[in-house]
KEDRENMAR-157892 format. One line per field, with one value per residue: residue number from 1; residue in three letters; chain; x, y, z of N, C-alpha, C, CB in turn. Coordinates in steps of 0.02 Angstrom, whole numbers. Glycine has a CB too. Layout:
residues N
n <- c(NUM,...);
res <- c(ALA,...);
chain <- c(A,...);
n_u <- c(X,...);
n_v <- c(Y,...);
n_w <- c(Z,...);
ca_u <- c(X,...);
ca_v <- c(Y,...);
ca_w <- c(Z,...);
c_u <- c(X,...);
c_v <- c(Y,...);
c_w <- c(Z,...);
cb_u <- c(X,...);
cb_v <- c(Y,...);
cb_w <- c(Z,...);
This chain:
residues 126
n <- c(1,2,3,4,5,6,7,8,9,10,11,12,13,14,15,16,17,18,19,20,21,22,23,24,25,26,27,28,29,30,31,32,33,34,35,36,37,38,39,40,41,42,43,44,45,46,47,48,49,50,51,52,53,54,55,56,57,58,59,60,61,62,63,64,65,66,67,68,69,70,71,72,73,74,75,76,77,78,79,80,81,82,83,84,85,86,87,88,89,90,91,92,93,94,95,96,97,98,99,100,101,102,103,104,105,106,107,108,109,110,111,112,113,114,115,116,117,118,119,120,121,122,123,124,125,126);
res <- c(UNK,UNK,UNK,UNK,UNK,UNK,UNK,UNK,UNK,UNK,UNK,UNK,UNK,UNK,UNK,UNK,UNK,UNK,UNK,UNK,UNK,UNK,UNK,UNK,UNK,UNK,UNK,UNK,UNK,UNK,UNK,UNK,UNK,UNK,UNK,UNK,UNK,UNK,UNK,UNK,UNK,UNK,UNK,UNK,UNK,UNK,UNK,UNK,UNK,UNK,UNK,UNK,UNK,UNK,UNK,UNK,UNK,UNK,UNK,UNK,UNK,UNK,UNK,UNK,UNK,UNK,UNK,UNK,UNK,UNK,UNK,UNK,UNK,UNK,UNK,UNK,UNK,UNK,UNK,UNK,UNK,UNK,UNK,UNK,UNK,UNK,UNK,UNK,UNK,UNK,UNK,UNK,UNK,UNK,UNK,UNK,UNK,UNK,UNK,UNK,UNK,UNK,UNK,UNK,UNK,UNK,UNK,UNK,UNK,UNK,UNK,UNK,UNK,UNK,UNK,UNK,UNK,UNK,UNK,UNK,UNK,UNK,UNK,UNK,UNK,UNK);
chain <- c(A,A,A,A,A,A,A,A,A,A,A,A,A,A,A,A,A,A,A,A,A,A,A,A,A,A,A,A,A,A,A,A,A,A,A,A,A,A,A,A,A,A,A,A,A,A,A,A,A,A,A,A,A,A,A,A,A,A,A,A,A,A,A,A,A,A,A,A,A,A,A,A,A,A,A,A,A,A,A,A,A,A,A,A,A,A,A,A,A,A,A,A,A,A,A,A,A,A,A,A,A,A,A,A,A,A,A,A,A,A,A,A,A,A,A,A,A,A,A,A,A,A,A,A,A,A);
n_u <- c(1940,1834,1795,1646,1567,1495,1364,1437,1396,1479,1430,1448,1383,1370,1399,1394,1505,1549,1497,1478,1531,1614,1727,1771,1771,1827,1829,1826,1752,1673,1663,1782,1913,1837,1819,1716,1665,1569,1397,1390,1349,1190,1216,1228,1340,1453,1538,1701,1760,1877,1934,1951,1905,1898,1884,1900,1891,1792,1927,2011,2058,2118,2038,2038,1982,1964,1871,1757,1660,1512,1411,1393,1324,1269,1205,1140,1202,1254,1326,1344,1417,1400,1425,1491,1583,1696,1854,1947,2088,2192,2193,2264,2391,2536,2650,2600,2489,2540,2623,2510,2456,2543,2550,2415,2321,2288,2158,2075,1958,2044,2160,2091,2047,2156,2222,2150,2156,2276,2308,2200,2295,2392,2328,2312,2426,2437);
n_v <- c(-2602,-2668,-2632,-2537,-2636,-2623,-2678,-2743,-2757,-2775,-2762,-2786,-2788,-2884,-2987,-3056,-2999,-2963,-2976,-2956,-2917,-2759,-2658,-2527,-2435,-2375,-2268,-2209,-2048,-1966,-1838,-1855,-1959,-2051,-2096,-2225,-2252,-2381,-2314,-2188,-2045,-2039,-2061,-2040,-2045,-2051,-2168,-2154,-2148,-2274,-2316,-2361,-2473,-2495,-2633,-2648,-2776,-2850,-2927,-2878,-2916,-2838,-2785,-2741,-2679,-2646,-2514,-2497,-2350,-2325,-2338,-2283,-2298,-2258,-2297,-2280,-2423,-2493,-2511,-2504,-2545,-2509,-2559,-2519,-2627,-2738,-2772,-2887,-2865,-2968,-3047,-2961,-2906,-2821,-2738,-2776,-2691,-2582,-2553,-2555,-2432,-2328,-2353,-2288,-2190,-2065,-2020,-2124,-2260,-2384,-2321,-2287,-2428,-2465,-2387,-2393,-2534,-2534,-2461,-2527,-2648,-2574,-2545,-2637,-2709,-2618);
n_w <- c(661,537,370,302,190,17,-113,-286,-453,-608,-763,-941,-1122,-1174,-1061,-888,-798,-654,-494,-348,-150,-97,-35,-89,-228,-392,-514,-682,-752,-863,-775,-706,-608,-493,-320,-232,-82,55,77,5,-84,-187,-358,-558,-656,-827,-894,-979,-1128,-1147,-1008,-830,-712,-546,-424,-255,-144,-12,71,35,-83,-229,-387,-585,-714,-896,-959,-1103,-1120,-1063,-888,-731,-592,-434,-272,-108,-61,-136,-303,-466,-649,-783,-944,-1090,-1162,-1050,-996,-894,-819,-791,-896,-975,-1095,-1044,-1136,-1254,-1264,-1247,-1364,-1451,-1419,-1432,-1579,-1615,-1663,-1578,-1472,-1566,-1592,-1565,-1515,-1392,-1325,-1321,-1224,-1117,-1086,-1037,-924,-850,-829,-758,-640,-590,-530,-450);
ca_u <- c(1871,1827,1769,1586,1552,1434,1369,1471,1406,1502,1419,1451,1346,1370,1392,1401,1564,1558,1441,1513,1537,1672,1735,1808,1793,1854,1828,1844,1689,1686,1680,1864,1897,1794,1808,1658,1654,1492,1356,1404,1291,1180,1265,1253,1417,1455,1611,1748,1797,1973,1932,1956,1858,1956,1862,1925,1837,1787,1950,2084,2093,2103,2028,2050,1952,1961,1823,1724,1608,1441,1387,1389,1252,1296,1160,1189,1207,1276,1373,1330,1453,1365,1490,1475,1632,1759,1892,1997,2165,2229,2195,2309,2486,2537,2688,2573,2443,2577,2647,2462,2454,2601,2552,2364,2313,2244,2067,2010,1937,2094,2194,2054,2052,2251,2249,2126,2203,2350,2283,2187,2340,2446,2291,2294,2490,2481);
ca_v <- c(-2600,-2669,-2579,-2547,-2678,-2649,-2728,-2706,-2750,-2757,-2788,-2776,-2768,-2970,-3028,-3001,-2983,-2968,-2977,-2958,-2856,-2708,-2580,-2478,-2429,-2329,-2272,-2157,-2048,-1898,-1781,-1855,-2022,-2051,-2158,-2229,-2282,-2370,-2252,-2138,-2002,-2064,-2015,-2058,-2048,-2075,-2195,-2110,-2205,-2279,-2309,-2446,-2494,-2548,-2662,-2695,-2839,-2837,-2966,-2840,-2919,-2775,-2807,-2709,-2716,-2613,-2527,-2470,-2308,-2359,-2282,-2285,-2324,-2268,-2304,-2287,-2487,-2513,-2469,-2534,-2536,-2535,-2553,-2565,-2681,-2723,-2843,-2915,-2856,-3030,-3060,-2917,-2915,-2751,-2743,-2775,-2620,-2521,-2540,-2532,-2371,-2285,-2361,-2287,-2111,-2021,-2015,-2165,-2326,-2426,-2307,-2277,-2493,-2477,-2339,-2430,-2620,-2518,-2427,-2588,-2695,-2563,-2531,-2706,-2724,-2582);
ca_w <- c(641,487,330,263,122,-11,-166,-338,-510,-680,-831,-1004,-1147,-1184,-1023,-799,-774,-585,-425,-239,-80,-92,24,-133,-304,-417,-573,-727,-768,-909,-729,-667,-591,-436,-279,-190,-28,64,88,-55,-111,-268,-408,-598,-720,-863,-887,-1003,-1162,-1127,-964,-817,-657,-486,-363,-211,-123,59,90,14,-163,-286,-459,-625,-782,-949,-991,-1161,-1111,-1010,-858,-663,-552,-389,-222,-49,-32,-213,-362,-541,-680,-858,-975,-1173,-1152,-1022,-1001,-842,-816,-802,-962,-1038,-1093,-1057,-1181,-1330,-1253,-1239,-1427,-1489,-1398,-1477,-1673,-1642,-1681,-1492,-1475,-1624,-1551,-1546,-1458,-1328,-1312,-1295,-1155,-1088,-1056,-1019,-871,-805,-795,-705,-588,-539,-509,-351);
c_u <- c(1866,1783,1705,1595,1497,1419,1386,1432,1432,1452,1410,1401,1326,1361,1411,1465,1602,1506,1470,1508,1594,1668,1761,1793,1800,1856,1802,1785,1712,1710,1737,1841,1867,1791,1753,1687,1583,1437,1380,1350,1265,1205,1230,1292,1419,1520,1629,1763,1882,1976,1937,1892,1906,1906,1916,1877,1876,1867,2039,2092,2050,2096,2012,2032,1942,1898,1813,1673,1566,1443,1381,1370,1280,1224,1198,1222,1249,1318,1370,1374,1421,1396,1459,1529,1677,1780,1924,2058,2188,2237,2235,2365,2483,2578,2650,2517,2513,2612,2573,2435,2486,2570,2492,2380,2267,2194,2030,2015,2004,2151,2170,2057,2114,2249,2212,2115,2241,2349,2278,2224,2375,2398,2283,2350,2490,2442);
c_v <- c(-2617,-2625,-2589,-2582,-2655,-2682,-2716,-2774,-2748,-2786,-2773,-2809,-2845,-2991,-2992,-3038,-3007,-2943,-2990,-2902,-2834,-2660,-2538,-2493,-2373,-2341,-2227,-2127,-1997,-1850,-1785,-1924,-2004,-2112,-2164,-2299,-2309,-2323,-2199,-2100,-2041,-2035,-2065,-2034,-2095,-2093,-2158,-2175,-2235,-2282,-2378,-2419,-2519,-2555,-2693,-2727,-2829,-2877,-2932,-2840,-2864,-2816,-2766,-2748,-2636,-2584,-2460,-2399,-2352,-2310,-2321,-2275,-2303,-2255,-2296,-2349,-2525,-2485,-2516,-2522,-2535,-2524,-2569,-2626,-2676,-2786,-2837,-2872,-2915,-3055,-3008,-2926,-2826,-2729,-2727,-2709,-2568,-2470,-2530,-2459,-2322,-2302,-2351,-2212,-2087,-2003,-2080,-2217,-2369,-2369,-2283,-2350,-2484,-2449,-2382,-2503,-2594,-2514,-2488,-2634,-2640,-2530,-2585,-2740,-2702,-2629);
c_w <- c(567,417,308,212,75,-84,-242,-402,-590,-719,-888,-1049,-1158,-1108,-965,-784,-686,-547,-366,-198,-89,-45,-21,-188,-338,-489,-631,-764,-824,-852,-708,-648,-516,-395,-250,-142,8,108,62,-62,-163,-290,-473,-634,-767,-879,-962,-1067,-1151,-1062,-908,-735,-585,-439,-294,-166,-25,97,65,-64,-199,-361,-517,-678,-823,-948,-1048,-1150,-1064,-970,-782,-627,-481,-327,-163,-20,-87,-269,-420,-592,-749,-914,-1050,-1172,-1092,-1025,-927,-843,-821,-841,-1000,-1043,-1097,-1098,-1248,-1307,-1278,-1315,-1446,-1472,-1421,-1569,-1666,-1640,-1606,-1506,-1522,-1549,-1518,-1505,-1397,-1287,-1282,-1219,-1107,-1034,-1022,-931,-815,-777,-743,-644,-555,-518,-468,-319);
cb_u <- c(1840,1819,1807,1557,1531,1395,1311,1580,1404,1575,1388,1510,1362,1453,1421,1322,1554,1612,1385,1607,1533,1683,1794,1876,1756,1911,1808,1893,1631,1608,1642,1892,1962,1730,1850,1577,1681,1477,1345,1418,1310,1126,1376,1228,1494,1424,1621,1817,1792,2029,1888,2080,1808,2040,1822,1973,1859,1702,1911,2157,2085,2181,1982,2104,1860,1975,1767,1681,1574,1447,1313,1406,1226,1364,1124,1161,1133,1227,1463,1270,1497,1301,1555,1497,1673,1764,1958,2017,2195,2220,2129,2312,2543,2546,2718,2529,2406,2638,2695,2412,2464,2705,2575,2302,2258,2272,2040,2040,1892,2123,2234,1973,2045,2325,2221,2117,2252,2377,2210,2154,2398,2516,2236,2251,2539,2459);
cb_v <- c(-2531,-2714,-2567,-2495,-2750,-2599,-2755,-2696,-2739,-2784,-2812,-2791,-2717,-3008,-3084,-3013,-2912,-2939,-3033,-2967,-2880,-2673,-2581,-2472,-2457,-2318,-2317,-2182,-2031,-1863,-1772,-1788,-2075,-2035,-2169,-2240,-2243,-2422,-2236,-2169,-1928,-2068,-2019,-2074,-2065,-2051,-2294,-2080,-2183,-2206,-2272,-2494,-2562,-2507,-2718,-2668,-2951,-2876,-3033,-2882,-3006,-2708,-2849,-2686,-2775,-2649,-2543,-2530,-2284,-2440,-2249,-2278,-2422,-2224,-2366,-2263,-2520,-2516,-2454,-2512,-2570,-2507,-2609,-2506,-2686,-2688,-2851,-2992,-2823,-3067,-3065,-2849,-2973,-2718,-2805,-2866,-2604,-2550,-2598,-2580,-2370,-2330,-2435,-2323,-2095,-1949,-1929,-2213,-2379,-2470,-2272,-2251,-2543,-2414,-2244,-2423,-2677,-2436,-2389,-2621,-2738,-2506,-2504,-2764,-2714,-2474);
cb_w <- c(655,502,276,243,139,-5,-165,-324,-498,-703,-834,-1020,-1194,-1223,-1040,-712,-785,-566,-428,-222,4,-149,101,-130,-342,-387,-572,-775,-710,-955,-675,-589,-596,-456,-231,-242,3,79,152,-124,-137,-305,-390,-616,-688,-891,-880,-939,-1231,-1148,-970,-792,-690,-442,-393,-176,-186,89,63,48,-211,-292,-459,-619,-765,-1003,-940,-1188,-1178,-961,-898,-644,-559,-392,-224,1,-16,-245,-340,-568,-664,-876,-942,-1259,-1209,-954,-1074,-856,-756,-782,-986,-1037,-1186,-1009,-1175,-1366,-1148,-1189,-1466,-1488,-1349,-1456,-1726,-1613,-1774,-1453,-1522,-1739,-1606,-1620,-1472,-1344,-1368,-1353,-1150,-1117,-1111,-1059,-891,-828,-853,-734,-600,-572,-536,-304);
């Protein structure tokens, strides 16, 4: 039997990120991270600084993106991502996160960015 689809969202403060049909996502609020499946309760959350996003798309592919704070829209048909920034995983080197993670101070901006990339690439390797 195949899985409920519904419609996912990213977008950051510059620009939309992403728009498609998912059977999953997941992703990091102040309350804990949180999966939604379709026909979720409404919900809004507020995304976590240092935080990532995982889509998986009605077809299996899993996709992982960084993100900056924002906030999470969740409908029974939908799920909105509103991000002050995020980035791809495909775009990160995780090597260089990993050292800017260790040479920042825990909690400033740049080591919330670091944890951040970090996360997204090794959420989009499982």
């Amino acid at each position: 039997m195949a899985e409920k689809s519904f419609h996912v969202e990213v977008v950051a403060a510059d620009e939309k990120l992403y728009s498609g049909e998912a059977t999953f996502v997941i992703a990091q609020t102040t309350s804990g991270e949180l999966g939604v499946l379709a026909n979720h309760e409404p919900l809004l959350g507020q995304l976590v600084a240092g935080g990532f996003v995982v889509i998986v798309e009605e077809g299996g592919k899993r996709l992982s993106a960084a993100v900056q704070g924002g906030f999470l829209s969740v409908t029974g048909e939908s799920v909105t991502v509103l991000a002050e920034s995020a980035q791809w995983a495909d775009g990160i080197d995780a090597a260089a996160e990993r050292a800017a993670l260790e040479a920042a101070e825990p909690g400033s901006e740049e080591y919330n960015r670091a944890h951040s990339r970090l996360a997204a690439a090794e959420h989009a390797a499982k």
